[in-house]
C-alpha positions, 0 to 999 in steps of 0.5 A, a space after each residue: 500500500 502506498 504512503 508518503 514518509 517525511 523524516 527528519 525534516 527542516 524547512 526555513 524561509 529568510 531567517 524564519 525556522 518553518 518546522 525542523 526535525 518533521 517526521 511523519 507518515 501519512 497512509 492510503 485509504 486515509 484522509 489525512 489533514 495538515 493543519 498549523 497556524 498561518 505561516 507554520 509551513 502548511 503549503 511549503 510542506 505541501 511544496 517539497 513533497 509535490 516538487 515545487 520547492 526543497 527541503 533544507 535537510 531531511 527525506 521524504 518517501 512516495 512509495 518506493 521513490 525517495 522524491 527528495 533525490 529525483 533527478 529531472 527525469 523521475 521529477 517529470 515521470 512521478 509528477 505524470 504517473 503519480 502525483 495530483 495537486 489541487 490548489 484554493 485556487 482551482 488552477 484551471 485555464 479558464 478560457 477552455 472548456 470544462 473537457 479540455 480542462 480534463 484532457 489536461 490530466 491525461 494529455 502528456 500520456 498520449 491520444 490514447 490515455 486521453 481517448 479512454 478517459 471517460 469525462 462524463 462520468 468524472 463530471 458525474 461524479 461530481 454533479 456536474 454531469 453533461 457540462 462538459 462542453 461548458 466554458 470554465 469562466 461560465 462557472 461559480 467558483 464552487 464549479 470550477 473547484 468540482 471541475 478540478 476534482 473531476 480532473 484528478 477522478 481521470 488522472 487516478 493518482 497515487 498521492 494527491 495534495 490539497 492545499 486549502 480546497 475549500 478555502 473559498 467554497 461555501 459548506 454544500 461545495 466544500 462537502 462535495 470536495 471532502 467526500 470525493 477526497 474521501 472516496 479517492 482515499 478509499 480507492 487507493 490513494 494517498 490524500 493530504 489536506 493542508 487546511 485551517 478549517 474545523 470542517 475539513 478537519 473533521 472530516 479526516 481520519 488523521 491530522 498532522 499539526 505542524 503548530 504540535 511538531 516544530 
């Protein structure tokens, strides 16, 4: 069963310690969340695991691959094959439609990973089923970040990171979110949830407090 390790961790940003001596494991078919005070190091955290920033000191597993000494090539294939990233901000191309927005999730495989990917029933799956062809910008915001969930139903990763999804969603999109989350969980993946809200908080079967383990 896959899981993400951090062992031994330390992150600092100017002159400011983040966390240091951060260790802990976060298991598949458990929602997981990452909570701390604003500034703690939530996002950062999120960051290094996902690739887009590095520790000081420390390791961190995915499964089998250490990613804290990928080289360029396994940074490019874990990010394709294994890892999913849900922002507050949906990070969706808004000038496309809700399809292309989804092919995104499978393109870099080829034609055929994207000609096998059943869009309508990920949109299904999320309430928005038969919008396919609708414009992003034509959305709520509570739409878009369904939209960005369907898009991690057709990619199918092994480890996805959530930085404060239901940030800007009122508590109807936001249980969408966290059930859907839940139920990715469920079907193998490894779910983290960095967030400051009691109702995700609640929702998840563990927490990691970087406010309890600086």
């Amino acid at each position: 069963m896959s899981e993400i390790i951090v062992s031994h961790a330390a992150k600092s940003f100017k002159q400011r310690q983040l966390f240091s001596d951060l260790s802990f494991r976060v298991r598949a078919k458990r929602l997981t969340a990452l909570t701390g005070a604003s500034g703690s190091g939530k996002s950062t955290l999120l960051n290094c695991i996902g690739l887009l920033d590095t520790l000081d000191s420390g390791t961190i597993h995915a499964g089998s691959s250490r990613v804290s000494r990928m080289g360029k090539e396994q940074q490019r294939l874990f990010r394709r094959d294994a890892l999913g990233y849900m922002f507050q901000n949906y990070a969706l191309i808004e000038n496309a439609r809700v399809n292309q927005n989804l092919e995104v999730a499978v393109a870099a495989k080829g034609r055929r990973a994207v000609k096998m990917a059943d869009f309508d029933a990920a949109l299904a799956r999320v309430g928005l089923k038969g919008r396919g062809n609708e414009q992003v910008y034509s959305l709520s915001g509570g739409e878009q970040q369904r939209v960005a969930l369907a898009r991690l139903i057709i990619k199918k990763p092994s480890f996805i990171l959530a930085d404060e999804p239901t940030g800007a969603l009122d508590a109807a999109n936001a249980e969408v979110v966290l059930g859907e989350l839940d139920r990715l969980a469920q079907e193998g993946a490894v779910v983290m949830v960095a967030t400051h809200s009691p109702q995700v908080v609640s929702a998840c079967t563990d927490m990691i407090s970087l406010d309890h383990l600086r």
